[in-house]
N, C-alpha and C positions, 0 to 999 in steps of 0.2 A: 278623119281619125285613122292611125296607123293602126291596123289591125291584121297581125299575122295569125294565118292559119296554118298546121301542119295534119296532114291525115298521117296517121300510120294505119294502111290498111293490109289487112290478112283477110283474102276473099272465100267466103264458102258458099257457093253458088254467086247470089249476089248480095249478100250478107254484110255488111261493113263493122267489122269488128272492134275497131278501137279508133278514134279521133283524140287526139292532141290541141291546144290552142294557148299560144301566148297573148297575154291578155294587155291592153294598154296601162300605163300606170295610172295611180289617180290625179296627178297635175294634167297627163294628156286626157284622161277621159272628163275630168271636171269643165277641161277648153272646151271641148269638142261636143259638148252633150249639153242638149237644152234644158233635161230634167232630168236632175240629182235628190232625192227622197229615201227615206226610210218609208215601209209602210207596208201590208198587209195584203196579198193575191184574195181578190175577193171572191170572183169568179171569173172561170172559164169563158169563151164564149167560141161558137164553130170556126172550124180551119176555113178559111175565103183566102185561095189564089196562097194557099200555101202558110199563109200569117194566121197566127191567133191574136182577137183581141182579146184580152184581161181585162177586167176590171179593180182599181186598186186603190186601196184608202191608206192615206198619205196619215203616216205620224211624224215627220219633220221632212220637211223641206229647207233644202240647201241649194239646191238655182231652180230656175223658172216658175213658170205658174204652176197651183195644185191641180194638175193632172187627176181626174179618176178614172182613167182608163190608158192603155197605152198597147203597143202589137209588139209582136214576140214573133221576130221575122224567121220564117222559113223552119218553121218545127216540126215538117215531115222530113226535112234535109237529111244526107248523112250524116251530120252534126248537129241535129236541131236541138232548140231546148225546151226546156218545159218547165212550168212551174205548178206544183200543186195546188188546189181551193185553200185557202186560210194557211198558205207559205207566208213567212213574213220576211223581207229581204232591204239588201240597200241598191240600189239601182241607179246605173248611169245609161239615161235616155238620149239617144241620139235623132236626128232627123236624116231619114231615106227617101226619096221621094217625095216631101211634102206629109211624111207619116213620122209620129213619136214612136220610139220602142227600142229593143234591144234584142241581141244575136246571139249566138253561142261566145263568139271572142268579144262581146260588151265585156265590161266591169260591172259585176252585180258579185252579191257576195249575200247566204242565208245569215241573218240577225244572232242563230244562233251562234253560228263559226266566229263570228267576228268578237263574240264577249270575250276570246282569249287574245284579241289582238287590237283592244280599244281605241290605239291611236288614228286610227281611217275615222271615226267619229269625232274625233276630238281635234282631227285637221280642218277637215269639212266643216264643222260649227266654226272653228277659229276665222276661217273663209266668208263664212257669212256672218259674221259678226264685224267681219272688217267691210264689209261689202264687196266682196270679187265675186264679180257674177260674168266677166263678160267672155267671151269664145273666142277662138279661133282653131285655126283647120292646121298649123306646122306644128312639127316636133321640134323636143331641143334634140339635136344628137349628142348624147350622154358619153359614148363611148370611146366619143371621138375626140373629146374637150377635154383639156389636162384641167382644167378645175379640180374636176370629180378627183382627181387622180392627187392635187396635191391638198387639199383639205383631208386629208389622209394624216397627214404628218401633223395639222395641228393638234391640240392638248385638252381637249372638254374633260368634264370632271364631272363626277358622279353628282356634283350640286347644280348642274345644267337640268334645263329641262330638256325636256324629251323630244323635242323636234323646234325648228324653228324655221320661220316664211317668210323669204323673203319675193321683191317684187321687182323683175327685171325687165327696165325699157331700151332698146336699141336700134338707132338711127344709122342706118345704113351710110345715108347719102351723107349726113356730115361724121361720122366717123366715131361715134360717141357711146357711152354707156353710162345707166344712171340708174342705181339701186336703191331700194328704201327697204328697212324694216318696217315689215307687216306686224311679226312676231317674234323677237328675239333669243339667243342664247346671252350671255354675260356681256356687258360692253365691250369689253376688250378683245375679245371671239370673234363678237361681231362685225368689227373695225376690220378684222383680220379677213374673215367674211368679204365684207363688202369689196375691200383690195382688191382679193382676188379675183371678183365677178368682173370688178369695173376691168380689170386687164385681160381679162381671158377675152379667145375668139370665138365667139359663140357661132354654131354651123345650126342653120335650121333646115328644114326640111319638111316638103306638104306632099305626101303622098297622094293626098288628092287632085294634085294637077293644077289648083290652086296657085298665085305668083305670092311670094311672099312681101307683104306689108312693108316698106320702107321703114316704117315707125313700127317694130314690132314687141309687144308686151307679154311677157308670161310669170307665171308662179316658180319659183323653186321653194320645194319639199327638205331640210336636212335634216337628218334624223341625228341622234346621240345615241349609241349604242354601245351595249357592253361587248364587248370583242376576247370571248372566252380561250383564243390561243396567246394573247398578249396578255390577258387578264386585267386589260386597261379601258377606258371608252374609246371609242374613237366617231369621227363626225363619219357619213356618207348619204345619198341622194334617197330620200324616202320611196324605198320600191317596192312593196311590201305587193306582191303575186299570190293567188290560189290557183296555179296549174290542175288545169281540170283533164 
């Protein structure tokens, strides 16, 4: 998992003031993570070697097994995190060492924050209702891909729905690209959609030192949004961040 951290540190003795953290999206964290769940902090348990374990009861699951417990790595750190007894949150579990849990820069998000921003629920269900459950360790680099850049220019209408998943397979060695609707916008969007995927050059990337998969498979996220300086919708990559 791509996970950048940034300290911003103002020292007062040895005091660490302020951390910053970019957080994975939910296409990379949903790869990358064995256990994706809503559910309930139920108890604490002692710091050992720096981790806490939790205990947690799971009200929907969206990949792996029902987990009731998982470690909350490095929560003395200058950046550690924490969760309250009877915190209820959405959580993307990773594996460290042979251990489930999550870090200050995971993708977790409190149950309550999220009731203004329902779509991260309502991708994830979409997800497991199509059955994508399987992982991997590369990014797409988003930044770097004129996709993102000219799905800009197409026309969605406020009669689109709200995001749409698509599911992208690419074969290095014979040169090819091969899209499917998961979840769609309009037919004719989609068409437009799919075009572009199959032409674009897709750049991945494994931060983990990982080699990348010959045959490699991921989600793309689109979101349809309103775009209040054009007063129009317009499409772009579901990136929806809580900078902590």
């Amino acid at each position: 998992m791509k996970i950048l951290l940034t300290l911003l540190i103002l020292v007062v003795g040895n005091q660490v003031l302020a951390c910053q953290c970019s957080e994975p999206s939910l296409t990379e964290a949903f790869h990358s993570s064995k256990f994706v769940a809503t559910g309930k902090i139920v108890k604490n348990r002692e710091i050992v070697d720096d981790n806490r374990r939790v205990d947690f009861e799971v009200y929907e699951l969206f990949k792996g097994s029902g987990l009731n417990s998982f470690i909350v790595f490095g929560e003395n750190s200058p950046c550690g995190l924490s969760f309250e007894d009877g915190e209820e949150i959405l959580v993307f579990a990773y594996e460290n060492e042979g251990q489930i849990g999550v870090s200050f820069c995971a993708r977790y998000f409190s149950l309550k924050d999220l009731k203004n921003y329902p779509m991260e629920l309502e991708i994830l269900r979409s997800l497991k209702a199509n059955k994508i459950s399987y992982s991997n360790t590369f990014s797409v680099e988003t930044y770097g891909n004129e996709f993102f850049k000219k799905i800009e220019s197409l026309n969605p209408s406020s009669d689109d729905p709200q995001f749409a998943i698509f599911e992208v397979v690419i074969d290095k060695l014979n040169f090819w690209v091969d899209v499917k609707v998961v979840e769609g916008f309009a037919k004719e969007l989609d068409e437009q959609l799919l075009k572009l995927m199959e032409d674009s050059d897709w750049e991945l990337e494994d931060y983990s030192g990982n080699p990348i998969p010959a045959l490699s498979k991921f989600v793309l996220v689109i979101e349809n949004s309103y775009d209040k300086n054009s007063g129009s919708f317009q499409l772009k990559e579901y990136n929806f961040r809580w900078f902590r």
